[in-house]
C-alpha positions in Angstrom: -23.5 -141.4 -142.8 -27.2 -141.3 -141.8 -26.3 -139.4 -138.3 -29.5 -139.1 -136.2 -30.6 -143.1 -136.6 -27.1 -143.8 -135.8 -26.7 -141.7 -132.5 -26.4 -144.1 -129.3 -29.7 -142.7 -127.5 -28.6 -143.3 -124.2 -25.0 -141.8 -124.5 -26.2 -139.2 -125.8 -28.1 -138.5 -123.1 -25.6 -139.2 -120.9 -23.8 -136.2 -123.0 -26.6 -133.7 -122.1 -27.0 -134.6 -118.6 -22.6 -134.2 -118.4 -23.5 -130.6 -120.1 -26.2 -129.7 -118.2 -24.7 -130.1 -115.1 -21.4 -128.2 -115.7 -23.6 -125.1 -117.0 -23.9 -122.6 -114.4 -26.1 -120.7 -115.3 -29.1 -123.3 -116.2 -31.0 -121.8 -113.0 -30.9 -118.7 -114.2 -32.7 -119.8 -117.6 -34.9 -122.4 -116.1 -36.7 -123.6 -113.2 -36.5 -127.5 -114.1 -33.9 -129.4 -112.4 -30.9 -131.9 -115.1 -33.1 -134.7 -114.0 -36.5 -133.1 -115.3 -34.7 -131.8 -118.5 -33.5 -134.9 -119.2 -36.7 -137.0 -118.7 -38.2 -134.9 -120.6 -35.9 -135.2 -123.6 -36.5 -139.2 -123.2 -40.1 -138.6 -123.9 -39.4 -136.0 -127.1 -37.4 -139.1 -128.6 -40.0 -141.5 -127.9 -40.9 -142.4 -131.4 -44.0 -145.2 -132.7 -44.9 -146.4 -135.7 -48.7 -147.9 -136.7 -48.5 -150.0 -139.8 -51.4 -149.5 -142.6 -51.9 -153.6 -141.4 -52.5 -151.6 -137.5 -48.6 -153.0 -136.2 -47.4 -150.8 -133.9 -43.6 -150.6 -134.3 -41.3 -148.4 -131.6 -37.9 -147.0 -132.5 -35.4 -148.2 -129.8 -32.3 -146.7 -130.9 -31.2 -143.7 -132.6 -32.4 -140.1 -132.6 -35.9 -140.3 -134.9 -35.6 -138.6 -138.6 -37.7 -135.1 -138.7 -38.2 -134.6 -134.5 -36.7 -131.0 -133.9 -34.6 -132.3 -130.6 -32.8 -135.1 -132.8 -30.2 -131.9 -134.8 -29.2 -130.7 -131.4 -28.8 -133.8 -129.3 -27.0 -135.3 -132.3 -24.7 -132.4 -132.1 -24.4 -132.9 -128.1 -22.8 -136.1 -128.8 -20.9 -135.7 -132.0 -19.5 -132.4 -129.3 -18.2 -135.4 -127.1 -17.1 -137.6 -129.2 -14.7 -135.4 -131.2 -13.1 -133.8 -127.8 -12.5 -138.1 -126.9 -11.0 -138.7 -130.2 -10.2 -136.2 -132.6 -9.0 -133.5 -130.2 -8.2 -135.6 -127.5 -4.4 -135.6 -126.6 -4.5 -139.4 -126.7 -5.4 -139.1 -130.6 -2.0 -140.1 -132.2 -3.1 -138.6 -135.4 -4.1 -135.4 -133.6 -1.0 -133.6 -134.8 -1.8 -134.1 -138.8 -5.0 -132.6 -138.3 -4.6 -128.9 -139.6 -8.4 -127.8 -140.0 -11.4 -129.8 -138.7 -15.1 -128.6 -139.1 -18.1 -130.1 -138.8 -21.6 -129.5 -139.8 -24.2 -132.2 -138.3 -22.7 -135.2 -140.6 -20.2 -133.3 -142.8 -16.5 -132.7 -142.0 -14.0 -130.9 -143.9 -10.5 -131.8 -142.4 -7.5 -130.3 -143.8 -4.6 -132.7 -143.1 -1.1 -133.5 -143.8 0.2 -136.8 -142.7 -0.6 -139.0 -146.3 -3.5 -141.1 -147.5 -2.5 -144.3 -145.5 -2.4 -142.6 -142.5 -6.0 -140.7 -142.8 -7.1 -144.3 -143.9 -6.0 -145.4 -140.3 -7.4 -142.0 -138.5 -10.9 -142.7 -140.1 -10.5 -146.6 -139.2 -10.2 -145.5 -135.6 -13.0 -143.0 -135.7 -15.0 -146.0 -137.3 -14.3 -148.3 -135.0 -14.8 -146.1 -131.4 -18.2 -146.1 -132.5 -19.5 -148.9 -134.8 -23.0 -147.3 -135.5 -21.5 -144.4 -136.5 -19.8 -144.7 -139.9 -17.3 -142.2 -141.5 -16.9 -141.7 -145.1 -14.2 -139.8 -147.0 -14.7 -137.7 -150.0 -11.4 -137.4 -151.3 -10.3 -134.0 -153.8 -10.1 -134.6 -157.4 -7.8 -132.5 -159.7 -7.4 -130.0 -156.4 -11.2 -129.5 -156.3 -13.6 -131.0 -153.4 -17.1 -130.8 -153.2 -18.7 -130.0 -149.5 -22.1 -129.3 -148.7 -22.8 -126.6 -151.6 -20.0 -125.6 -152.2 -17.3 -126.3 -154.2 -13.6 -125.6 -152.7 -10.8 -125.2 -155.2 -7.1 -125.6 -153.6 -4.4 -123.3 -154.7 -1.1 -123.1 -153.5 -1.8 -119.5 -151.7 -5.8 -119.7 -151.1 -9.1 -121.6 -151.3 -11.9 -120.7 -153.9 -15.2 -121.6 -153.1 -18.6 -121.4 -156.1 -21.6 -123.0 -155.7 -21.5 -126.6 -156.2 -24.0 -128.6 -158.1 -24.5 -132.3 -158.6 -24.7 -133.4 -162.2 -28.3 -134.5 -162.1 -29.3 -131.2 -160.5 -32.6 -129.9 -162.4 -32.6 -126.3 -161.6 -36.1 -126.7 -160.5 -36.9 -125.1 -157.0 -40.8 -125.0 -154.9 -43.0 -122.3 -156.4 -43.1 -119.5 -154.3 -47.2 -119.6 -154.5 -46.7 -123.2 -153.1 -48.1 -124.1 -149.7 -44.8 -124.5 -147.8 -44.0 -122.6 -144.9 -42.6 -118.7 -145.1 -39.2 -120.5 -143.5 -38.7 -123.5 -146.3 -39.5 -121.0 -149.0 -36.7 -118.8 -147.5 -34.4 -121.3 -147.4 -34.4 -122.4 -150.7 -34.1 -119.0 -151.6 
């Protein structure tokens, strides 16, 4: 899924005010008040775009690609809505679910209740939020690419290698290029 376009902007919000004003200590770390903070974070997301032509076009939905608030807002709401419906108690399916993690727009799930029945959990999760979409990468021959990494299932443990895609080149940034000390890192 493309997560930041598809994040509801104003429940997400609604997320971060909910957070902000259970954390107690907020007014030890800051002066500005939930209302302030999240004004604020209205304005970061505040996203235009000008046309060659001169068209002015204005994002009105979804966290904008490559702003630095749109990976930890996204996470504020994906927080949410896995306690409503994957950890909730009201999630039927919440007892096959043996290992859930996320990172931003990847899940591994370990589970044990059949095919048919993930098929339903992942039509649910689909359908609580329709601009969010949920895909499944299913294991082939006990082997399941996620992220980098490549997790092998054995009957007594998991082995993990570097995964590569098939049209991988092996060809990485120079480290003379002109990208920043941090990108060059993290290739590395």
């Amino acid at each position: 899924m493309a997560l930041y376009p598809s994040i509801p902007v104003e429940k997400a919000l609604s997320c971060a005010r909910e957070r902000l004003m259970k954390d107690e200590t907020l007014s030890e770390r800051t002066d500005w008040n939930v209302d302030d903070i999240i004004k604020l974070l209205q304005i970061c997301l505040e996203t235009h775009f000008k046309t060659i032509d001169g068209r002015i076009y204005t994002q009105v939905d979804g966290t904008p690609i490559g702003k630095s608030i749109s990976g930890p807002l996204a996470d504020i709401y994906m927080i949410w809505f896995e306690e409503q419906y994957v950890f909730s108690d009201n999630n039927m399916f919440k007892p096959h679910i043996k290992f859930w993690k996320r990172c931003r727009d990847d899940v591994y799930i370990i589970w044990n209740g059949g095919s048919d029945t993930l098929d339903c959990f992942f039509w649910q999760l689909n359908y609580k939020e329709p601009k969010i979409e949920f895909t499944i990468e299913r294991e082939k021959n006990g082997i399941l690419a996620f992220l980098d990494i490549s997790i092998q299932r054995r009957p007594d443990k998991l082995i993990t290698k570097v995964y590569r895609k098939e049209t991988h080149t092996q060809r990485y940034i120079h480290l003379c290029s002109n990208h920043s000390k941090n990108c060059k890192l993290g290739v590395f």
